[in-house]
N, CA and C atoms as a LAMMPS dump frame, in Angstrom:
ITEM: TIMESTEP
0
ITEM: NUMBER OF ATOMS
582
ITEM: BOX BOUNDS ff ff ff
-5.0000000000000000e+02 5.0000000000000000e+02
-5.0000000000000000e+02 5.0000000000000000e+02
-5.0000000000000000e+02 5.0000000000000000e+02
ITEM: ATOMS id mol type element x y z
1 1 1 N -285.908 322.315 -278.525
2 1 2 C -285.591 323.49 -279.311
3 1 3 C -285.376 324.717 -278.401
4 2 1 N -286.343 324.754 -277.581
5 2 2 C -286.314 325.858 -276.246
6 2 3 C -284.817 326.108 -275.754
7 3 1 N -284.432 324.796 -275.896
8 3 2 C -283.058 324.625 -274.499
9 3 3 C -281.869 325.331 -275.666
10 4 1 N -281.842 324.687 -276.641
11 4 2 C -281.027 325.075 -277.691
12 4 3 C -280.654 326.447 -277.694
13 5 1 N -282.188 327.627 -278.036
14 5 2 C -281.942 328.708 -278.107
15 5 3 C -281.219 329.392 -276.685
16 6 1 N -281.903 329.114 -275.758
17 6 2 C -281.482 329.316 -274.241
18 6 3 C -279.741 329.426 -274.401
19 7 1 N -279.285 328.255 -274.781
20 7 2 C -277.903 328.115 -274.63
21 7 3 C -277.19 328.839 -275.464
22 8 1 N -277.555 329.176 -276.977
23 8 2 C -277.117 329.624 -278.347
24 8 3 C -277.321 330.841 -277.445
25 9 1 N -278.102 331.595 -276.532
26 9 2 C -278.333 333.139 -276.101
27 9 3 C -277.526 333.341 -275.442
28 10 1 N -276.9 332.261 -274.242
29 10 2 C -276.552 332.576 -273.066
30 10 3 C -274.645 332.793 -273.604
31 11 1 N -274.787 331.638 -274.404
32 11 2 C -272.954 331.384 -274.891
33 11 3 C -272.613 332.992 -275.515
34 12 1 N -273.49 333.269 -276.447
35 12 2 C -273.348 334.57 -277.223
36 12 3 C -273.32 335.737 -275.958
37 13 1 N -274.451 336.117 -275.34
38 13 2 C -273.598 336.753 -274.623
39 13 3 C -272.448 336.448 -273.726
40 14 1 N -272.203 335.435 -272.906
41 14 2 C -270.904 335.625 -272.587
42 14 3 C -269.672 335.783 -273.508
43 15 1 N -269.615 335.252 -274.538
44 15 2 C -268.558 335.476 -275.447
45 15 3 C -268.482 336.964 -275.642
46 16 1 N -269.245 337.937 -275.799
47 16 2 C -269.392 339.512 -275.854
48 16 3 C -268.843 339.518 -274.681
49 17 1 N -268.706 339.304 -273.454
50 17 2 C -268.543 339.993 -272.37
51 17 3 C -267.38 340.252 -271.983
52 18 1 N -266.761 339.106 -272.896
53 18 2 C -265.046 338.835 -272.897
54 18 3 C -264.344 340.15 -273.802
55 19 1 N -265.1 340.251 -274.79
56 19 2 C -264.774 341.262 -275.326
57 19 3 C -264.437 343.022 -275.306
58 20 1 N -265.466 342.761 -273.816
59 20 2 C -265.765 344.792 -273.75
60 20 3 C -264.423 344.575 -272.87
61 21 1 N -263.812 345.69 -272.917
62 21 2 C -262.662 346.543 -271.984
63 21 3 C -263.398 347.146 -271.299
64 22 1 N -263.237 346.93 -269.92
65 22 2 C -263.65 347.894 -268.815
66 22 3 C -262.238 348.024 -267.585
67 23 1 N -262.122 349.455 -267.064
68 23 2 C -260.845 349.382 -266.33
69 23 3 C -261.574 348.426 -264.909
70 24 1 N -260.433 348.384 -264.164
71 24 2 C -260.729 347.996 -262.884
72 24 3 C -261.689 348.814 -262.079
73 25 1 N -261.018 350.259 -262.11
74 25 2 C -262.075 350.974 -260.975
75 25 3 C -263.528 350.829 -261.268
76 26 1 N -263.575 351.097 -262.756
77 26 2 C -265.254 350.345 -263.237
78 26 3 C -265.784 349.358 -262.933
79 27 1 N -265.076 348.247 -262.886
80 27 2 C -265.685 347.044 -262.608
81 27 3 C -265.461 346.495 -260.956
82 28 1 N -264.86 347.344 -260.561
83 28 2 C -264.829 347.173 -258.54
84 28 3 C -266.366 347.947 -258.235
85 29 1 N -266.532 348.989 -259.057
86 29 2 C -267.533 349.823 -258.717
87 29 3 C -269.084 349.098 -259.135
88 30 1 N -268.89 348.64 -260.188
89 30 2 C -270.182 347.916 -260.108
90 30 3 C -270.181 346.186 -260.151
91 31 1 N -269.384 345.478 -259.786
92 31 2 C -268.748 344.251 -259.945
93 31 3 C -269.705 344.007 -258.127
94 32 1 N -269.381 345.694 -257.178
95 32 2 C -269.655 345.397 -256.021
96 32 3 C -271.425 346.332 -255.451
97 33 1 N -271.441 346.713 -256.498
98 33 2 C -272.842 347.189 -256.579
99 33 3 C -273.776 345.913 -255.521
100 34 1 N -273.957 344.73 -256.348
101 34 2 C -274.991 344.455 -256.018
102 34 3 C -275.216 343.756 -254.798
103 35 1 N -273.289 343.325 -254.056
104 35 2 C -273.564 342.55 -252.886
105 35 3 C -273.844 343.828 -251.727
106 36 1 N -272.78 345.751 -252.318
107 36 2 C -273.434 346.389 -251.566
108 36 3 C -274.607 346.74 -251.07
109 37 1 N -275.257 346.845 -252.458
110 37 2 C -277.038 347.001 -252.1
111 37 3 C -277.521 345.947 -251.215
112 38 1 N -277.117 345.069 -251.282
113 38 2 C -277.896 343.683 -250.402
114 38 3 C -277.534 343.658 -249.328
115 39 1 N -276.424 344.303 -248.53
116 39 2 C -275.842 344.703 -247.32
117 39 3 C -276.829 345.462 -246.539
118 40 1 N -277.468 346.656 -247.314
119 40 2 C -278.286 347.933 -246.757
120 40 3 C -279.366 347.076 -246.533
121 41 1 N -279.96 346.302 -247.361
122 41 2 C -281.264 346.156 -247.137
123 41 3 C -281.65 345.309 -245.286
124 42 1 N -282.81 345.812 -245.184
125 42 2 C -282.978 345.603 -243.427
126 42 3 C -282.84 344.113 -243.047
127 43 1 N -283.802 343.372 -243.868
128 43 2 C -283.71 341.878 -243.195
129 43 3 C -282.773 340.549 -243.936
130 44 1 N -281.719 341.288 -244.674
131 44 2 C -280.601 340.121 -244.841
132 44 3 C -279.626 339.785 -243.624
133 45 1 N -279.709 338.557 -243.639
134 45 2 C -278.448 338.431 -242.365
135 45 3 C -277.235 338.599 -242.764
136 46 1 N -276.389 339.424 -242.101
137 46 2 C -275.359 339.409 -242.231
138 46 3 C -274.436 338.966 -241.369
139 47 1 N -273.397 337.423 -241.07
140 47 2 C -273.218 336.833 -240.157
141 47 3 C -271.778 337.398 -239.244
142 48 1 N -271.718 337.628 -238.394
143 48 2 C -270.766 337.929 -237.82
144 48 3 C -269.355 336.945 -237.703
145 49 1 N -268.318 338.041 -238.469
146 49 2 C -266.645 337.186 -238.845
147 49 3 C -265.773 337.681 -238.174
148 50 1 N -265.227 336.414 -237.495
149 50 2 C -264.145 336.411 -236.529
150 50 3 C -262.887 335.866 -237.076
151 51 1 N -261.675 336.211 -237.429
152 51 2 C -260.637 335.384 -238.143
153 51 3 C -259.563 335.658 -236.928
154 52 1 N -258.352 334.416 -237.284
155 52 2 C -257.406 334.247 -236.423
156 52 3 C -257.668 334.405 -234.819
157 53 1 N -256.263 334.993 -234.461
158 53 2 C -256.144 334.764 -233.208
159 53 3 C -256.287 336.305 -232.249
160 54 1 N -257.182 336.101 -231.244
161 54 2 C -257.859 337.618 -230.368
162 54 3 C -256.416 337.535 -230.22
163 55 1 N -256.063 339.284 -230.622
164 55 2 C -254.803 340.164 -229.912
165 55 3 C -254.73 341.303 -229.607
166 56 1 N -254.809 340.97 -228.162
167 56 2 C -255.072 342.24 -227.193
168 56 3 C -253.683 343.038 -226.797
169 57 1 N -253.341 344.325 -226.364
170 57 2 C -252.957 345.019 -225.821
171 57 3 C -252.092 344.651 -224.361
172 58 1 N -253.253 343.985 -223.499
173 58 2 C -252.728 343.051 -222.549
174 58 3 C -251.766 341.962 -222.634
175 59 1 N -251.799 341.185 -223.884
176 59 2 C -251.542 339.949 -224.072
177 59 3 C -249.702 340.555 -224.283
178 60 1 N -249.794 341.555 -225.223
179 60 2 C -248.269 342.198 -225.901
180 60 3 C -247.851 342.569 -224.958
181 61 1 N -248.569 342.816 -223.952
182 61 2 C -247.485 344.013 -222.942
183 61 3 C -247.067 342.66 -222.042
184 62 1 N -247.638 341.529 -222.345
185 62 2 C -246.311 340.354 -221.549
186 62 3 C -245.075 339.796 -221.775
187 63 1 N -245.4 340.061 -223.42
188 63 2 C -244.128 339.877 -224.392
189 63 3 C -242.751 340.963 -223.779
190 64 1 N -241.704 340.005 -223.6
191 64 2 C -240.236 340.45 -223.106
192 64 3 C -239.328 339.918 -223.998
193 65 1 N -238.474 340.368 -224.398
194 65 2 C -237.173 340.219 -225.439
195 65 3 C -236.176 339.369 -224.63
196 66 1 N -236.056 338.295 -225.831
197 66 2 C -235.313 337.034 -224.94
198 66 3 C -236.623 335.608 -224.334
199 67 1 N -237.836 336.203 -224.751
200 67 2 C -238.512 334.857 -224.256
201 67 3 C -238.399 333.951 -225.419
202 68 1 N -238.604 332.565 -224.818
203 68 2 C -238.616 331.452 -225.762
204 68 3 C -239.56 330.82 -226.525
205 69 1 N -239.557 330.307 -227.458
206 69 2 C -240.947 330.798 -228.627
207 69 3 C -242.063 329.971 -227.816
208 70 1 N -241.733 329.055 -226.406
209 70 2 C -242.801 328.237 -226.067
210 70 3 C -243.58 328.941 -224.762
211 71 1 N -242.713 330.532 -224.907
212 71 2 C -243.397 331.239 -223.284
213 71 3 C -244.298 332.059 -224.387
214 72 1 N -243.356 332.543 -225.45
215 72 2 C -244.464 333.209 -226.38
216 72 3 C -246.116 332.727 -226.75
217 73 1 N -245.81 331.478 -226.881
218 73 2 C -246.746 330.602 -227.425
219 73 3 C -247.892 330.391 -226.239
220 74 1 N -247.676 330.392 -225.195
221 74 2 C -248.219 330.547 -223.733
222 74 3 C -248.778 331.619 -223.7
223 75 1 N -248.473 332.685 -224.436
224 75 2 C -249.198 334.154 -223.804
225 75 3 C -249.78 334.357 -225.04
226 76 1 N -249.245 333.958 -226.412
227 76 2 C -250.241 334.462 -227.432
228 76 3 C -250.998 333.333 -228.223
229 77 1 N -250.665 332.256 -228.097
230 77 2 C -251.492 331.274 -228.492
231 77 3 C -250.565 331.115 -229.584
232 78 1 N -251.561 329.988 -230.52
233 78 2 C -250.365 329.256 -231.715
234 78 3 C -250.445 330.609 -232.638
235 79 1 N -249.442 330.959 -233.461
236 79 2 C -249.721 332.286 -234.632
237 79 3 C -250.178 331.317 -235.554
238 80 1 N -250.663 332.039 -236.047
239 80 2 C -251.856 331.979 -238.01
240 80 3 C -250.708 331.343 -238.626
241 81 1 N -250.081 332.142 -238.997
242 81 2 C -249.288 331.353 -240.156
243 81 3 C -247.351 331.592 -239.439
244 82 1 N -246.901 330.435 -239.31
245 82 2 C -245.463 329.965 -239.164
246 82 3 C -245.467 329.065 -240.348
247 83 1 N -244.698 330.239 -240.946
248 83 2 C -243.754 329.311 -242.556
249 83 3 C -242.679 328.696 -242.238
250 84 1 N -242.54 327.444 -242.748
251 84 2 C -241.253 326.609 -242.992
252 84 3 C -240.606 327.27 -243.49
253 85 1 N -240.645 328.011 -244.266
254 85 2 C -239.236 328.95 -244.606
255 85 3 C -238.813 329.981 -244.208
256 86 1 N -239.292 330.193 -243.021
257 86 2 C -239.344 331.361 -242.514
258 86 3 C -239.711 330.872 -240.547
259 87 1 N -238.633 330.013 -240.053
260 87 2 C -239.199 329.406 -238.971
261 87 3 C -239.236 330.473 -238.053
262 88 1 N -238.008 331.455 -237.944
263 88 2 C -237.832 332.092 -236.754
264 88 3 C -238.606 333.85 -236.694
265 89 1 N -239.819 333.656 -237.562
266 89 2 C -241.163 334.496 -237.998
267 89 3 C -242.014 333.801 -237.581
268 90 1 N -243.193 334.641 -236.573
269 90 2 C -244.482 333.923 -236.503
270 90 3 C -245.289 335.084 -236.235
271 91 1 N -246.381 335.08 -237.796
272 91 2 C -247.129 336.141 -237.77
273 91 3 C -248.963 336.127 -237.073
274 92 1 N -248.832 336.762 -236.347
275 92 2 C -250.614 336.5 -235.794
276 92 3 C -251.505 337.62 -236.178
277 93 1 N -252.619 337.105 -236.953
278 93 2 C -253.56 338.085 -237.312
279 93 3 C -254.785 337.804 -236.814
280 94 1 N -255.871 338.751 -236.668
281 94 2 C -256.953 339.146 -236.258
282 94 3 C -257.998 340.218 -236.822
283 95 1 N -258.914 339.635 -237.664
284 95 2 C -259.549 340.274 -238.181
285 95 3 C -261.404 339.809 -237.448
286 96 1 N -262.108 341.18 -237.849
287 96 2 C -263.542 340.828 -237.355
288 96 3 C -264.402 342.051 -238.117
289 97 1 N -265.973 341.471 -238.273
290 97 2 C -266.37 342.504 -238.711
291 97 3 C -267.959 341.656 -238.542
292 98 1 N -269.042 342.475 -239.34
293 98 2 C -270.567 341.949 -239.383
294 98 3 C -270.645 342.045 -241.145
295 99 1 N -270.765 340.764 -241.668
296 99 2 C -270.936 341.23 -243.242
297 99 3 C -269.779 340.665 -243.989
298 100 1 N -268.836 341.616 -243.67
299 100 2 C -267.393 341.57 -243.883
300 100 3 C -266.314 342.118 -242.971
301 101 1 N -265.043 342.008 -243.651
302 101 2 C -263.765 341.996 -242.33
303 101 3 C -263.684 343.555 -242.246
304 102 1 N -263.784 344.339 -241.16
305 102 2 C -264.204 346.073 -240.704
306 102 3 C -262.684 346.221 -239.855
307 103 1 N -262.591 345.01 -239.065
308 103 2 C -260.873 345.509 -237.961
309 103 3 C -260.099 344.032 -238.41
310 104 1 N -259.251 345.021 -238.85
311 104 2 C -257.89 344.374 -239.076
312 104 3 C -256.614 344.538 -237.915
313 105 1 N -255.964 343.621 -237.413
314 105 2 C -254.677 344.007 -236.372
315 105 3 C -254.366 342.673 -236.809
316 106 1 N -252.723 343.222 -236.743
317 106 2 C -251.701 342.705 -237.155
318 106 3 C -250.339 342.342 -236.348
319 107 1 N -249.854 341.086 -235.955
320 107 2 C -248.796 341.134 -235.104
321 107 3 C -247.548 340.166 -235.947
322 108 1 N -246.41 340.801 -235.745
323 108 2 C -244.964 339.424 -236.285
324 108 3 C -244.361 339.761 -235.434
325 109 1 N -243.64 338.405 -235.046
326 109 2 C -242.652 338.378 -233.802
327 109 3 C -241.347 337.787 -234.65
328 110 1 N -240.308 337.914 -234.218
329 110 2 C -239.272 337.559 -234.563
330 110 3 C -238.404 337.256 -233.929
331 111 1 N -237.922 335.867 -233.91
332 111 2 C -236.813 335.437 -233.197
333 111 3 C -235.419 334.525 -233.719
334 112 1 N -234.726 334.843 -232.995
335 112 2 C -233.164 334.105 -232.906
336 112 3 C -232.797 333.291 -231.815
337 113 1 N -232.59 332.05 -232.5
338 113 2 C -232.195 330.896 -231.355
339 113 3 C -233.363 330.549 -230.458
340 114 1 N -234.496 330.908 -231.063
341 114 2 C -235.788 330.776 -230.602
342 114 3 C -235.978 331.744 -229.302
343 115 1 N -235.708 332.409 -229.288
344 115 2 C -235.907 333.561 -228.219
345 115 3 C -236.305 334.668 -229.22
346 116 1 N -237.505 335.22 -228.337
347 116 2 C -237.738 336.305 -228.905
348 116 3 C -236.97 337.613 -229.155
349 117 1 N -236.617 338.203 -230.44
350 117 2 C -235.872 339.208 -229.997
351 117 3 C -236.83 340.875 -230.686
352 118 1 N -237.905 340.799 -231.563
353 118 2 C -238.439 341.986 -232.277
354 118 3 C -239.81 341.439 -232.545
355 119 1 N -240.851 342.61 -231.937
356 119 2 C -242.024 343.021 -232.318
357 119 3 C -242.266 344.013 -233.528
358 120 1 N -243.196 343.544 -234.252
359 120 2 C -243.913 344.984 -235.244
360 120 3 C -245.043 344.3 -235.737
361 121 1 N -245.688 345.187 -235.809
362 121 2 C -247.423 345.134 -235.925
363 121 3 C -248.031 346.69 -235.295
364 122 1 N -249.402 345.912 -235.368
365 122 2 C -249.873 347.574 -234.551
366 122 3 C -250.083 347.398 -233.53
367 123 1 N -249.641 346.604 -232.656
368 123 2 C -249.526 346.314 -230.854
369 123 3 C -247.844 346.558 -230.702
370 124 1 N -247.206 347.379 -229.745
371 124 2 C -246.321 347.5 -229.349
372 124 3 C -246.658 347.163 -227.724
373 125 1 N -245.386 346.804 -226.959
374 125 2 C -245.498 346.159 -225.176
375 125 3 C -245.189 348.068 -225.093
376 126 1 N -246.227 348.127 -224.255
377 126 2 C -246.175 349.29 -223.314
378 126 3 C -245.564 349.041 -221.403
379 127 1 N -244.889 349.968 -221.24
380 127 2 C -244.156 349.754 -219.895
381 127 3 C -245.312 349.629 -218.739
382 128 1 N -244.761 348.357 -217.72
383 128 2 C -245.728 348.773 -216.686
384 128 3 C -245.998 349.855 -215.991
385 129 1 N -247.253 350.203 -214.821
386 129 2 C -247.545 351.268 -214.135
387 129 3 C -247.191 350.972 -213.169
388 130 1 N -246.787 350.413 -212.756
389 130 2 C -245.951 349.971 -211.254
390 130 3 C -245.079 348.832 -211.344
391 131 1 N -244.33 348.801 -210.047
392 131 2 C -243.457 347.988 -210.408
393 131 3 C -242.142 347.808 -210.703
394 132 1 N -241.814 346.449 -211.493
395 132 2 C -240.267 346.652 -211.96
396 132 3 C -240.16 346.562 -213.353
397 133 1 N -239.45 348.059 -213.56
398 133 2 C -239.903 348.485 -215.248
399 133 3 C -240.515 349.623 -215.241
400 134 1 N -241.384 349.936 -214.489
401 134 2 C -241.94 350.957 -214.405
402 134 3 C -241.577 352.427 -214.752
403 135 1 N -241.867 353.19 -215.283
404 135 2 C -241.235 355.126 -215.68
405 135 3 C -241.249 355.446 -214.423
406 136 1 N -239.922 355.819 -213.863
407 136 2 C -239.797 356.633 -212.977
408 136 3 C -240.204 358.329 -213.249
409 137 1 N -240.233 358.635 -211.878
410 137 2 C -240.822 360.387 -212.066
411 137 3 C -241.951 360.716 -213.007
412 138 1 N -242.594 359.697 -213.198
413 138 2 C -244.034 359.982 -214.107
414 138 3 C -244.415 361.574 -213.468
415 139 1 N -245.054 362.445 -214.687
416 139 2 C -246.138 363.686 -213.843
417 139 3 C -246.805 363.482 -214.462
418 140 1 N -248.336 363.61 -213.818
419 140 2 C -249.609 363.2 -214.373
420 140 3 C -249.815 364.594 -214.649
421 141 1 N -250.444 365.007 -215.471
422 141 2 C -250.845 366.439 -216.454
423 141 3 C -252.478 366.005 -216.842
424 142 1 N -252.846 367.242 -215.772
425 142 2 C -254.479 366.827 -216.203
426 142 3 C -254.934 368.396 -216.679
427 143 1 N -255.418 368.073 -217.532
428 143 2 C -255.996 369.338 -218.491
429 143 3 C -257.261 369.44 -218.216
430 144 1 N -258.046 370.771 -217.53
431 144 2 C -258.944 371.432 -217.512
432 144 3 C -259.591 372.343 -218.391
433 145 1 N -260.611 372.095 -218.855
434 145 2 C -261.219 373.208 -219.736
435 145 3 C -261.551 374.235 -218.671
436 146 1 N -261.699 375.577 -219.582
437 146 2 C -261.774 376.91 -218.927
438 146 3 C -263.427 376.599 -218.97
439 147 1 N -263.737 377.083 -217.712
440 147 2 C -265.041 377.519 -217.124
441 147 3 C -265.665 378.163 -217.991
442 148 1 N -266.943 377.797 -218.887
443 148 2 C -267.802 379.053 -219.162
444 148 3 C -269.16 378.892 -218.268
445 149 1 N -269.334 380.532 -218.5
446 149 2 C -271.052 380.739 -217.427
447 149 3 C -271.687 379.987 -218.036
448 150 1 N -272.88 379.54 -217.25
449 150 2 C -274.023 378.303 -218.006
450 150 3 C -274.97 379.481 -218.904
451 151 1 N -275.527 378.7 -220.745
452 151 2 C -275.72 379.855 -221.282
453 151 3 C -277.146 380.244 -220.533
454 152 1 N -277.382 381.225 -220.934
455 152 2 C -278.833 381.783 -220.452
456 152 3 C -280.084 380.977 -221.618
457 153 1 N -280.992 380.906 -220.603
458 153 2 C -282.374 379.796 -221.402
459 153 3 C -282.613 381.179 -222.95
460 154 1 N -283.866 379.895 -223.446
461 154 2 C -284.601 381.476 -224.031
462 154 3 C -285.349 382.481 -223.414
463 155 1 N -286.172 381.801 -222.494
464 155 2 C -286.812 383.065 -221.485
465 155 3 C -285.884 384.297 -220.921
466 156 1 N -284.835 383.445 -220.795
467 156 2 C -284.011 385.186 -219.623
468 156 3 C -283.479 385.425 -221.138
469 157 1 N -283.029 385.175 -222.671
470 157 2 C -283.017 385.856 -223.85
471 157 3 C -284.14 386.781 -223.777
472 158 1 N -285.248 386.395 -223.763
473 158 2 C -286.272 387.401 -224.672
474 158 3 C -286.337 388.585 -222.807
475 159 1 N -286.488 388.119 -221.696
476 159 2 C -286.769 388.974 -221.081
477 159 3 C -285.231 390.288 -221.326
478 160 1 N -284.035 389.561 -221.744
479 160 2 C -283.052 390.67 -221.583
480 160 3 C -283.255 391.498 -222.843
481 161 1 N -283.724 391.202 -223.541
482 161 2 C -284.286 392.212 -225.069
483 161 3 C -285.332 392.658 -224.702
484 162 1 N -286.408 392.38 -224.104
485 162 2 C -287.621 393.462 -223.554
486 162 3 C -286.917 394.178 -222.57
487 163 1 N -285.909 393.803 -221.864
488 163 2 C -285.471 394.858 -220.659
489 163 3 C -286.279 394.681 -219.623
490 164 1 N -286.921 393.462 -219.554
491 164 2 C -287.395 393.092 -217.923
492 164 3 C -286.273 392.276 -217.268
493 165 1 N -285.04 391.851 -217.799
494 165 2 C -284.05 391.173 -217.008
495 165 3 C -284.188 391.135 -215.372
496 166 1 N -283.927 390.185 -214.442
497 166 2 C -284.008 390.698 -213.265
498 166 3 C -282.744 391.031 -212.921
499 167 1 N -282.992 392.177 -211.923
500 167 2 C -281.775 392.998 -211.517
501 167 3 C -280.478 391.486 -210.266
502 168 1 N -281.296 390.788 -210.45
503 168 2 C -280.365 389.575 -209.258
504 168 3 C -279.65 388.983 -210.257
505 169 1 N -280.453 388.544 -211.231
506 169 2 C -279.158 387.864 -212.382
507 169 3 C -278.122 388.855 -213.383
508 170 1 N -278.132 389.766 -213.145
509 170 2 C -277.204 390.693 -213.61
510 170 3 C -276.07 390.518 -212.853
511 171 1 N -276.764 390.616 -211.074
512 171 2 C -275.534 390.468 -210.143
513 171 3 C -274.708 389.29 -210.164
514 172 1 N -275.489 388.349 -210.302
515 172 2 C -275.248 387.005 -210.632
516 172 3 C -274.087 386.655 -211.559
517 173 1 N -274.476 387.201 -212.773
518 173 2 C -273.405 387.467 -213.791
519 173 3 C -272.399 387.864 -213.695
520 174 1 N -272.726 389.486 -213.107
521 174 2 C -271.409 389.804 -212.518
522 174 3 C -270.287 389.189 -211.456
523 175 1 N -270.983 388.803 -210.783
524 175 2 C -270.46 387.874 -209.406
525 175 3 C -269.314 386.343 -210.381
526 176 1 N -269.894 386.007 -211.347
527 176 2 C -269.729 384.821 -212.091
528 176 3 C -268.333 385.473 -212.434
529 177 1 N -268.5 386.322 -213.947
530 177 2 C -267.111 387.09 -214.312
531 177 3 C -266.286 387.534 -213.827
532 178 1 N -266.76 388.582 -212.455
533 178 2 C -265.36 388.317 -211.006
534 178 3 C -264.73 387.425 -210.665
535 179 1 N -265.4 385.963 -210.725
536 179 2 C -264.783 384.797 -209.954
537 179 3 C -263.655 384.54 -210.74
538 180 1 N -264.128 384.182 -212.058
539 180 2 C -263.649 383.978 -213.308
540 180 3 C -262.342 384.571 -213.192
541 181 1 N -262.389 385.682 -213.083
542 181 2 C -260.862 386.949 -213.092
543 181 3 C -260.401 386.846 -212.001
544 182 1 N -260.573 386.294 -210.536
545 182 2 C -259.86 386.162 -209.819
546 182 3 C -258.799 384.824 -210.073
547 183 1 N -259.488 383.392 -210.475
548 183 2 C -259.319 382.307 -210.684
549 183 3 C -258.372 382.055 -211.853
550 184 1 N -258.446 383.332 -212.553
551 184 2 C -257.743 383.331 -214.136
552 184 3 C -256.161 383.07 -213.597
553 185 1 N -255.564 382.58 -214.764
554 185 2 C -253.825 382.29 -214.263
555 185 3 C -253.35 383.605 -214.668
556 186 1 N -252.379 383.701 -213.854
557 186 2 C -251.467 385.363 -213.718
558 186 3 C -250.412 385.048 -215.026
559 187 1 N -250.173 386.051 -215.887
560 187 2 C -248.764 385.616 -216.547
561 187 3 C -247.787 386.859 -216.52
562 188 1 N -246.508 386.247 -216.329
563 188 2 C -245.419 386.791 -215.844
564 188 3 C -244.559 387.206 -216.76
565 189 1 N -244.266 388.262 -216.691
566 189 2 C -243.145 388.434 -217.313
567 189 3 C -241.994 387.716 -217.946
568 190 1 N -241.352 387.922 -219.779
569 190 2 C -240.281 387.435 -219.763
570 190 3 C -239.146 387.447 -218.976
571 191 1 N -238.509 388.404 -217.917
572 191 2 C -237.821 388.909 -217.43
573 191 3 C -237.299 387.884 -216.184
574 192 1 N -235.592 388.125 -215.837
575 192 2 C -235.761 387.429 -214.668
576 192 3 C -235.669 388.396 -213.178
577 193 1 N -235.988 388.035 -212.176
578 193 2 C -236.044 388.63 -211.03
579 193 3 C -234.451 389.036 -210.498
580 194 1 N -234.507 389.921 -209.919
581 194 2 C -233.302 390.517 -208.893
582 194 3 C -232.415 389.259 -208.445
């Protein structure tokens, strides 16, 4: 009789459940409630996920237009999915995360006559740094932040509000802000010269 009611309870509510309208964003929001909560908590394991194939930066920048899908295949390994209907496409993905999938990267290659001829994904081949291929006339542009004085502690604060400051770190200071203004960049006039 027990089991009966059990089942007569359980059928009835699911049959209600079919019934309520709830939108999507409602039911993403608490549909994921409870595997979120179980995420936070300290001692669930959460196993570390590795999908497809590692694609590095290194690996793309070997990729050359005109290789043949078996030099490709040499530098990036087999791709995830090559569709039969779609032979001269081969897409490689790479996903990883703790829990769930956190990095997604994405690569499709595309070729004609089995030579590679087009990359897109979020790895593009970057040019070598030496070499053949290489950017000629590179200028390296290195950006400096402007110098500030190191700040003063709280002690030399409270002594410069009592007015016991010592008279050497004043000079000090001063000596600092001179340097500063000598070192400063000159700017020139719009104008051109004679």
């Amino acid at each position: 009789m027990r089991k009966l009611l059990i089942s007569v309870a359980l059928s009835a509510s699911l049959s209600a459940c079919s019934s309520i309208n709830i939108d999507k964003d409602t039911w993403d929001f608490f549909g994921d409630a409870i595997p979120n909560s179980l995420e936070k908590l300290p001692f669930v394991y959460r196993p570390q996920i590795i999908q497809g194939n590692l694609i590095t930066q290194d690996n793309v920048n070997q990729l050359r237009p005109g290789m043949h899908k078996k030099q490709v295949q040499l530098v990036m390994g087999t791709a995830l999915i090559q569709d039969i209907f779609h032979d001269n496409r081969w897409d490689y993905y790479y996903g990883m995360g703790i829990g769930h999938i956190e990095l997604e990267k994405r690569l499709t290659l595309y070729f004609e006559d089995d030579l590679l001829v087009r990359i897109v994904g979020d790895y593009q081949p970057l040019p070598p740094i030496q070499g053949e291929g290489a950017l000629k006339n590179q200028e390296t542009i290195i950006s400096v932040p402007d110098w500030q004085p190191p700040r003063r502690t709280l002690f030399e604060e409270v002594l410069n509000v009592v007015g016991l400051e010592d008279e050497d770190a004043e000079a000090d200071q001063e000596a600092v802000e001179e340097e500063i203004q000598e070192h400063a960049p000159v700017e020139t006039g719009g104008g051109s010269a004679p």
